[in-house]
C-alpha positions in Angstrom: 91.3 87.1 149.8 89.3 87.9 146.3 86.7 86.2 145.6 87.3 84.2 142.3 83.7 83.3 141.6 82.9 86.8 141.3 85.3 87.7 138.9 84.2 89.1 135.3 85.2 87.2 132.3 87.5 88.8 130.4 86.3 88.6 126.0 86.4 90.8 123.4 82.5 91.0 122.1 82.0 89.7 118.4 83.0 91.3 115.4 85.5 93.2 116.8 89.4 93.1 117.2 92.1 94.3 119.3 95.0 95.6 118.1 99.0 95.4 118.8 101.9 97.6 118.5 102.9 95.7 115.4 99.6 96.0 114.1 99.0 99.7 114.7 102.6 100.5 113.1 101.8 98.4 109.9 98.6 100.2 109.4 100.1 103.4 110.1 103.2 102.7 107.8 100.7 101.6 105.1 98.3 104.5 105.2 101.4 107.2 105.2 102.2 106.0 101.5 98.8 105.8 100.4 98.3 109.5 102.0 101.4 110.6 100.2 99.6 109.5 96.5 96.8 111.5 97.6 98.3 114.2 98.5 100.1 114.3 95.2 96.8 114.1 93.5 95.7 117.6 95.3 93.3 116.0 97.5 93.3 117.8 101.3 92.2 116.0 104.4 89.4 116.0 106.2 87.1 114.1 108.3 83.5 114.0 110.2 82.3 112.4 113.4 81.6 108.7 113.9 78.0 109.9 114.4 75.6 110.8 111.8 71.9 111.9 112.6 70.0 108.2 111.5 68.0 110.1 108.6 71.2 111.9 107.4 72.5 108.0 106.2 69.0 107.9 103.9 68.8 105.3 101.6 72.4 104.1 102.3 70.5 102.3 105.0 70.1 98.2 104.4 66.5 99.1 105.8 65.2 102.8 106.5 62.3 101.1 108.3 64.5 99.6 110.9 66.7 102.4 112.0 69.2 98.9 113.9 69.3 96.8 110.8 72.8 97.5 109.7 73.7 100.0 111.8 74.6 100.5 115.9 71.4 103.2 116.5 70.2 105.1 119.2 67.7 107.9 120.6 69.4 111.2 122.5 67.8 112.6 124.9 65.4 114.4 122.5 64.2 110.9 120.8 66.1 112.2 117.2 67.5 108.6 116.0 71.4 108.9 115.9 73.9 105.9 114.3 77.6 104.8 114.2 78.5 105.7 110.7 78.4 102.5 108.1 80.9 104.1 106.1 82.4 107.6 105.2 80.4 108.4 102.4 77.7 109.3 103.5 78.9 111.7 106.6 81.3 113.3 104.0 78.3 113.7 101.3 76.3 115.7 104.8 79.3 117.4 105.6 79.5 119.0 101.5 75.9 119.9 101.9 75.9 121.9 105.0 79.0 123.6 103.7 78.3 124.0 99.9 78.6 127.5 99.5 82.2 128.2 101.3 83.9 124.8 100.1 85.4 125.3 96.6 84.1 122.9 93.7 85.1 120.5 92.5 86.0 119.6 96.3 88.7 117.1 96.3 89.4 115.3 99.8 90.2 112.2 101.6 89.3 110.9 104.9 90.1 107.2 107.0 88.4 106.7 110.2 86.2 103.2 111.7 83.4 102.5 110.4 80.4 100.1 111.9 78.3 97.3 110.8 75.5 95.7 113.0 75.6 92.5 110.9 76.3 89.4 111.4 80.5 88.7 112.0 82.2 85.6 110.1 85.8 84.9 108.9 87.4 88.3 108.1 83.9 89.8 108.4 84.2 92.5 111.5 81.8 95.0 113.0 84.1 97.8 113.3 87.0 98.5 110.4 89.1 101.0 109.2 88.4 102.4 105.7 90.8 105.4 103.6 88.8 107.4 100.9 89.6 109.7 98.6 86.3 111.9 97.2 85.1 114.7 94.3 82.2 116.6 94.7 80.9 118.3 91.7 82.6 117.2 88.8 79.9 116.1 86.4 82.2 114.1 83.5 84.1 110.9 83.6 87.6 112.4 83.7 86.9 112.7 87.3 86.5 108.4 87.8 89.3 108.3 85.4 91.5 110.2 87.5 90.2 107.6 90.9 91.1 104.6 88.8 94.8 105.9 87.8 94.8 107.3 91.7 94.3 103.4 92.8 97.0 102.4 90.4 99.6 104.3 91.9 98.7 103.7 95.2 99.3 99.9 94.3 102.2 100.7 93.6 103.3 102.7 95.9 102.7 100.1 98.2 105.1 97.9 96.6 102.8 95.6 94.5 104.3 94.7 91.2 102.5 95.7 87.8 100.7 92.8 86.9 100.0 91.6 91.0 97.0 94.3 90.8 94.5 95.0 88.5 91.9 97.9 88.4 88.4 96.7 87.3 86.3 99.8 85.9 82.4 98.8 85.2 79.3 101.3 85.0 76.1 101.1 86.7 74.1 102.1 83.7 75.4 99.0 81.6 73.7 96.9 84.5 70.6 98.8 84.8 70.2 98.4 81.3 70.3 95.0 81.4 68.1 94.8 84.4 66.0 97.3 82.1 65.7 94.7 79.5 64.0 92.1 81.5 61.5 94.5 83.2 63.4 95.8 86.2 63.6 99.2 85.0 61.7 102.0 87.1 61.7 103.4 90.6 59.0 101.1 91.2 61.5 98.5 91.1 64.1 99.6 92.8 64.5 97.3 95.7 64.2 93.8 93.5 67.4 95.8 91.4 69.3 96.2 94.8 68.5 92.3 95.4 69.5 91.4 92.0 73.1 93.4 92.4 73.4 92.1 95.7 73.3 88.8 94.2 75.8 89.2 91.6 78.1 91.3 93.5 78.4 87.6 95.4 79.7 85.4 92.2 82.9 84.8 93.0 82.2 83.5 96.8 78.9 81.7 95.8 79.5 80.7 92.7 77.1 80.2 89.9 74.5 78.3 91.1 74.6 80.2 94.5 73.4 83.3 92.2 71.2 81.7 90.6 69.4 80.7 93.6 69.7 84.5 94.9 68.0 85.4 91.7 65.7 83.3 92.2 63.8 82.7 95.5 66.4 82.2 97.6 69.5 80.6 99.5 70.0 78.8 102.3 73.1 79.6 103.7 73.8 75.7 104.6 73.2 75.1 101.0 70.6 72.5 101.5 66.9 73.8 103.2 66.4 74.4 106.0 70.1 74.2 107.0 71.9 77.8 108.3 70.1 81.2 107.5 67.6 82.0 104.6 68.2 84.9 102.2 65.4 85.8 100.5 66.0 86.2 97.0 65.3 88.5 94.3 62.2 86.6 93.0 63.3 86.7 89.3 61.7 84.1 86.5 63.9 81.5 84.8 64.0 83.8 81.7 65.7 86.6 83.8 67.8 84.8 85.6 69.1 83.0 82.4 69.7 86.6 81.0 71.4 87.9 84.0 73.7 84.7 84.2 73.9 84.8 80.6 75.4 88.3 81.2 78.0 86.9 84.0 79.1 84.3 81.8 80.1 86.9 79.2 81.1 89.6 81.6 83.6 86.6 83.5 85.6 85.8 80.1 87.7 88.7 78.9 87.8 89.9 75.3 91.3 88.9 73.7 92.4 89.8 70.0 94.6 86.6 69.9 98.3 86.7 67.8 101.2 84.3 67.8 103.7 87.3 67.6 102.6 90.7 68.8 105.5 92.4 67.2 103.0 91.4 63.9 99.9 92.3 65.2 98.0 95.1 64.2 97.4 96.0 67.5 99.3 98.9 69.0 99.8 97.8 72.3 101.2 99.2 75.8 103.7 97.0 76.7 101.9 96.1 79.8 98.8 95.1 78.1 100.1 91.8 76.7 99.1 88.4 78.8 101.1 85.3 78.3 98.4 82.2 76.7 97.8 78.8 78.2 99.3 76.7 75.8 101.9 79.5 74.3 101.1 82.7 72.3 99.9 85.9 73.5 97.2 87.8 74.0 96.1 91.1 74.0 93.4 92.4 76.6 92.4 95.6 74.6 89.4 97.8 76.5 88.4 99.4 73.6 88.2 96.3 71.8 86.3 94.6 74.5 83.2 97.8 74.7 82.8 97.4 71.2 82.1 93.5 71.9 79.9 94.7 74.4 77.8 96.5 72.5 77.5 93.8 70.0 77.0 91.1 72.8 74.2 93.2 75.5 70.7 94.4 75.0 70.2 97.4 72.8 68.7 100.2 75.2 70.2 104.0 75.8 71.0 103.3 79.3 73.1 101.1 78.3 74.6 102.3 75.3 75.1 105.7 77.6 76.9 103.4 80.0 79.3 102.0 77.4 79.9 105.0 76.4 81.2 106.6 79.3 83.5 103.4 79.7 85.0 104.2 76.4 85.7 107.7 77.4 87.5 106.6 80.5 89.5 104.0 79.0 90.4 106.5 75.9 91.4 109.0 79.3 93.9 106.3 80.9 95.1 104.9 78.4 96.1 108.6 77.4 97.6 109.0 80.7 99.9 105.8 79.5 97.9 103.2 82.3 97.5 100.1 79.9 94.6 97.9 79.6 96.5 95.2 82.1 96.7 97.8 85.1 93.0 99.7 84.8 90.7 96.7 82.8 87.0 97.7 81.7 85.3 94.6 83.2 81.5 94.4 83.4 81.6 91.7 86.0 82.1 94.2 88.3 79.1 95.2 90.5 79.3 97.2 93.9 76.5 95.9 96.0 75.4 99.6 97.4 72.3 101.6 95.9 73.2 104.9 95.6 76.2 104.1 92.4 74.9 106.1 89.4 77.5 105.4 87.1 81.3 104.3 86.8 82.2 101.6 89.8 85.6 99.8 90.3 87.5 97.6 92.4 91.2 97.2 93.3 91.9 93.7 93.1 95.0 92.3 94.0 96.3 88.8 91.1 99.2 87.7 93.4 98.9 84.4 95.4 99.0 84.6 99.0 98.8 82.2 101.7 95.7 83.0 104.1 95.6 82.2 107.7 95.5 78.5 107.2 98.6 78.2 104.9 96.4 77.6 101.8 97.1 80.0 98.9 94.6 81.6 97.8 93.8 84.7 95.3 93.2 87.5 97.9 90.8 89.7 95.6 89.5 93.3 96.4 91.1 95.0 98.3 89.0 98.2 97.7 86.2 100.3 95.1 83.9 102.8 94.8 82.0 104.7 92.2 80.4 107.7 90.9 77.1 108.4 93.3 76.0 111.4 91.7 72.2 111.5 94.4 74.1 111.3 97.6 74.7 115.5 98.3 71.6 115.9 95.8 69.1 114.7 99.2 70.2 117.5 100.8 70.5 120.0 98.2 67.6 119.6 95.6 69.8 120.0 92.8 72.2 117.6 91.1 75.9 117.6 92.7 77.6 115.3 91.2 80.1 113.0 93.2 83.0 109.8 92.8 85.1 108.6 95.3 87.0 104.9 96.2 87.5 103.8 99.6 90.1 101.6 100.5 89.1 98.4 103.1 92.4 99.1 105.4 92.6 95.8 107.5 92.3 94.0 104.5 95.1 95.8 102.5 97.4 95.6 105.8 96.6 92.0 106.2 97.3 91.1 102.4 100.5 93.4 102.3 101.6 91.4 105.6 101.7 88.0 103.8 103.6 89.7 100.7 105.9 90.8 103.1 105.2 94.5 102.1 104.9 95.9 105.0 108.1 95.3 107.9 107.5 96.9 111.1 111.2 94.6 112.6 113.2 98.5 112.2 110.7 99.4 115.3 112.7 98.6 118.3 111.8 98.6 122.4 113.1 101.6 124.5 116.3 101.4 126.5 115.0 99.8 130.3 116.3 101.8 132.9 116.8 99.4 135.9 115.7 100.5 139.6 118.2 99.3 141.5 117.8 100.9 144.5 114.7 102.6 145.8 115.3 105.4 147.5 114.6 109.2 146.1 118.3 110.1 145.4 118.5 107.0 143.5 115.1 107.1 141.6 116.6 110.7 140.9 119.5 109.5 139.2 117.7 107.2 136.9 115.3 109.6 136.0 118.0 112.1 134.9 119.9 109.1 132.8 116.4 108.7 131.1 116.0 112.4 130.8 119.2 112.5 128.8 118.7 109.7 126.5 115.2 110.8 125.8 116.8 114.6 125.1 119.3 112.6 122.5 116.0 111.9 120.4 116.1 107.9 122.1 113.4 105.9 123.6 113.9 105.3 127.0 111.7 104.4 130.2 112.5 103.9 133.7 111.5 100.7 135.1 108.3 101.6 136.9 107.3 98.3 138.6 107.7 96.4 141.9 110.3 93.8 140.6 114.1 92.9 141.1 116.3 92.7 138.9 115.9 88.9 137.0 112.1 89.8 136.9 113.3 93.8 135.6 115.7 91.9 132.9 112.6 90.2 131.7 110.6 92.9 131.2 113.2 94.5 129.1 113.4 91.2 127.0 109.6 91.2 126.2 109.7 94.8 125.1 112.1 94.9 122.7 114.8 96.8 124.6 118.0 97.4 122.3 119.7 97.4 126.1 119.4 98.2 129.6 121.4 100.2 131.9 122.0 99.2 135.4 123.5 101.4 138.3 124.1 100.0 141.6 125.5 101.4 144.9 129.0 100.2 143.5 128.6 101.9 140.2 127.3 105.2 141.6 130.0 105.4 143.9 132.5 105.3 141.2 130.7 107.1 138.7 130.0 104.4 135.9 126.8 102.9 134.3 126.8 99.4 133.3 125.4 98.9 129.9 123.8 95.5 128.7 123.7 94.6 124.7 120.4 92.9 124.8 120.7 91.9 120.8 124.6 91.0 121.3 124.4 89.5 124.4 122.1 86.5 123.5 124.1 86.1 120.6 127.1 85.7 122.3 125.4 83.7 125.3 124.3 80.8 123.1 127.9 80.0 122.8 128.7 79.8 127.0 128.4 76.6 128.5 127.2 76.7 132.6 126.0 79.2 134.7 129.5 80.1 136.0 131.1 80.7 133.0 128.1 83.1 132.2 128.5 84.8 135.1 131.9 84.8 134.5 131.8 86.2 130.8 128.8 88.8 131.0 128.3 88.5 127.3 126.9 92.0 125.6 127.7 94.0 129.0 129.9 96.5 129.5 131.0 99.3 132.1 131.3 103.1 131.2 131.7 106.6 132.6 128.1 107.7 133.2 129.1 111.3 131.1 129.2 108.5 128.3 126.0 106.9 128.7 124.6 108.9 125.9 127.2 108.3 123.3 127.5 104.6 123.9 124.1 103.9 123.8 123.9 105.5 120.9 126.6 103.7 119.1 124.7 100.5 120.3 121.6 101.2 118.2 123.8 102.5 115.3 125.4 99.1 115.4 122.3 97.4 116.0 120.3 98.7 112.7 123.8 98.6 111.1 123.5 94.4 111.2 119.5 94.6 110.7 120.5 96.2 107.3 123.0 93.4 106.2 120.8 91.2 106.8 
């Protein structure tokens, strides 16, 4: 007898997931669409190893100094540092550089793969993910983010989300280094209080205001009150810049309207898309040209950020070309991106509708995805400038919020047709194994029933996995040449109307007997029949 106190304890470590069927078919589903858009946009696959050389990650690091803080690292066997790749960025930007002179530029590809965080795992906050990117290399002018923020507005759609569920939020670095440039924080000298700073922002709409504030500040106690939770240090800023900072949220958070109580007299020439119904009645028109030049009115006067505004206006002028309104892809400097090495133009896919989470609460899901141009990345292994833009998508996120929209539907995926052993001996294992051979040569999922089991337990193994129907062949039916075949969707439809046992027995609901030359075709005609009444409904 085994000894129970020494048994291990089964648990899945922390931050991490396992995965069903249903799960791995949604995803799968999902990532074939946003693939296709891809595809259609001229970008060719790729992909890289989960492993990077440590150094190779550079400043993408949360902390070069400790090669474990952020990322799962470890020494070979000649004591070089290696790490689980944090994203696929930064092994695609590697991959460019050793290959720059055979790939052809611009290089237009996309990749999806895990990805690993050593951080600390919450609510919806996992150490291992799935992310899809799409990436140019070497295409120095806007047109190039343009072309990523129409790319996320197809795939949207493509997905099924409704115009006006989504919206694409386009921002540029430069406009927040510029302001971070007006209160002193300009310089490489100050590089790592600028990281804190957009950290801290990038975290409005979880912490809200006053949790900001406090990250701009000295810092936040996780608990909310000291001492309670963890400390984050903050980014050490005086009242004056943190006022200018939130100062810069609270205009960034409120979009830019040209107001009218009839558009059709406005003298706004709007895309049809771009009108938004008004609290109160009226509409309004969210106009990105109309909200940079409020912008530069509004923010600090400094190149950098005049040269960020600028590029903004040259990639809404580009989309809005390309006939995606100003509701769709929206110029919104509230947007941050919390990594280090964005240069320029950053954006997020954020998803309006109103889903229910976990608990049954509805709730505004909220980015779904982003990215930006990162124009340094290749350039630490090159020496030269090679410019760069990509967006990755976070794929359990997207699958989890397309789930609750009932966007994705994985119920067309049926269970193989169950074989049952009803005898054991090799001629009759033979002759099951030929029925499955056949059905399985008809281009339909079938198995042989593999276990130890009679047949009550071998009918409930065919329940749990889905079968369409099962095929049984006793000594009886082989001596006459038949196969009994058993409706699994029909025959519990039909046996919630039979009262007793007997008259069960008695009826065999869903079961009928055939020629075994017909298995084939009347198996067949069973699934036809079966997605037949899946597509009525």
């Amino acid at each position: 007898m085994a000894d129970k106190s020494q048994k291990m304890l089964a648990r899945t470590p922390r931050g991490f997931a396992d995965r069903t069927p249903e799960d791995i078919r949604a995803v799968e589903q999902m990532m074939a669409k946003i693939r296709a858009v891809y595809e259609l946009y001229g970008f060719e696959p790729a992909d890289q190893p989960l492993i990077e050389y440590t150094d190779a990650l550079g400043k993408f690091l949360p902390d070069q100094d400790r090669p474990n803080e952020g990322v799962f690292s470890f020494q070979d066997d000649d004591e070089q540092w290696l790490s689980l790749r944090y994203d696929l960025t930064a092994p695609m930007a590697r991959y460019v550089a050793e290959n720059f002179e055979r790939l052809p530029k611009p290089f237009r590809s996309y990749r999806s793969g895990w990805v690993f965080r050593n951080e600390k795992p919450g609510p919806g906050r996992f150490r291992q993910f799935m992310q899809f990117d799409a990436d140019t290399v070497g295409t120095p002018g806007v047109a190039a983010d343009a072309e990523m923020a129409m790319m996320m507005a197809d795939v949207m759609e493509a997905l099924g989300i409704a115009r006006g569920d989504y919206v694409i939020r386009v921002n540029n670095r430069k406009v927040l280094d510029g302001v971070l440039e007006a209160i002193g924080l300009g310089g490489d000298e100050n590089a790592g209080r600028r990281l804190t700073v957009l950290r801290a922002i990038d975290k409005l709409d979880k912490l809200g205001v006053e949790g900001v504030r406090l990250l701009l500040g000295a810092g936040r106690w996780d608990g909310g009150k000291e001492g309670e939770g963890d400390f984050t240090k903050g980014a050490g800023l005086d009242e004056a810049g943190v006022d200018t900072i939130l100062e810069f949220l609270s205009k960034a958070s409120k979009p830019y309207l040209t107001f009218t109580e009839n558009p059709e007299t406005s003298s706004v020439t709007a895309q049809d898309d771009a009108w938004l119904e008004v609290e109160g009645g009226g509409q309004a028109f969210y106009d990105n040209e109309h909200m940079i030049v409020r912008l530069q009115h509004d923010l600090p006067q400094n190149a950098l950020l005049q040269q960020g505004l600028e590029e903004l206006g040259a990639i809404a002028n580009l989309v809005a070309s390309a006939g995606y309104g100003s509701k769709r892809i929206r110029i919104d400097p509230s947007v941050v991106r919390g990594l280090e090495y964005y240069t320029g133009p950053v954006f997020e896919a954020e998803l309006l509708a109103e889903i229910p989470n976990d608990d049954g609460q509805i709730v505004r899901f909220g980015s779904v995805g982003g990215g930006g141009r990162y124009d340094g990345l290749v350039s630490r292994f090159r020496g030269e400038p090679v410019p760069a833009t990509g967006f990755s998508i976070g794929v359990s996120r997207l699958t989890s919020a397309l789930k609750a929209l009932g966007k994705l539907d994985t119920s067309d995926t049926i269970g193989p047709v169950v074989v049952l052993v009803m005898d054991r001996d090799m001629e009759s294992l033979g002759r099951y194994q030929k029925m499955v051979s056949d059905l399985r040569r008809a281009g339909i999922r079938a198995e042989m029933y593999l276990g130890g089991s009679g047949m009550k337990p071998q009918m409930k193994y065919a329940d749990r996995r889905g079968a369409p129907c099962v095929v049984i062949q006793g000594g009886n039916e082989r001596a006459e040449g038949v196969v009994q075949i058993k409706d699994m969707v029909a025959g519990a439809e039909l046996a919630a109307n039979i009262a007793g046992h007997d008259a069960y027995k008695e009826a065999r609901p869903g079961q009928m007997t055939v020629p075994e030359t017909e298995l084939v075709a009347t198996v067949r005609g069973i699934l036809e029949a079966q997605r037949a009444e899946r597509e009525r409904g």
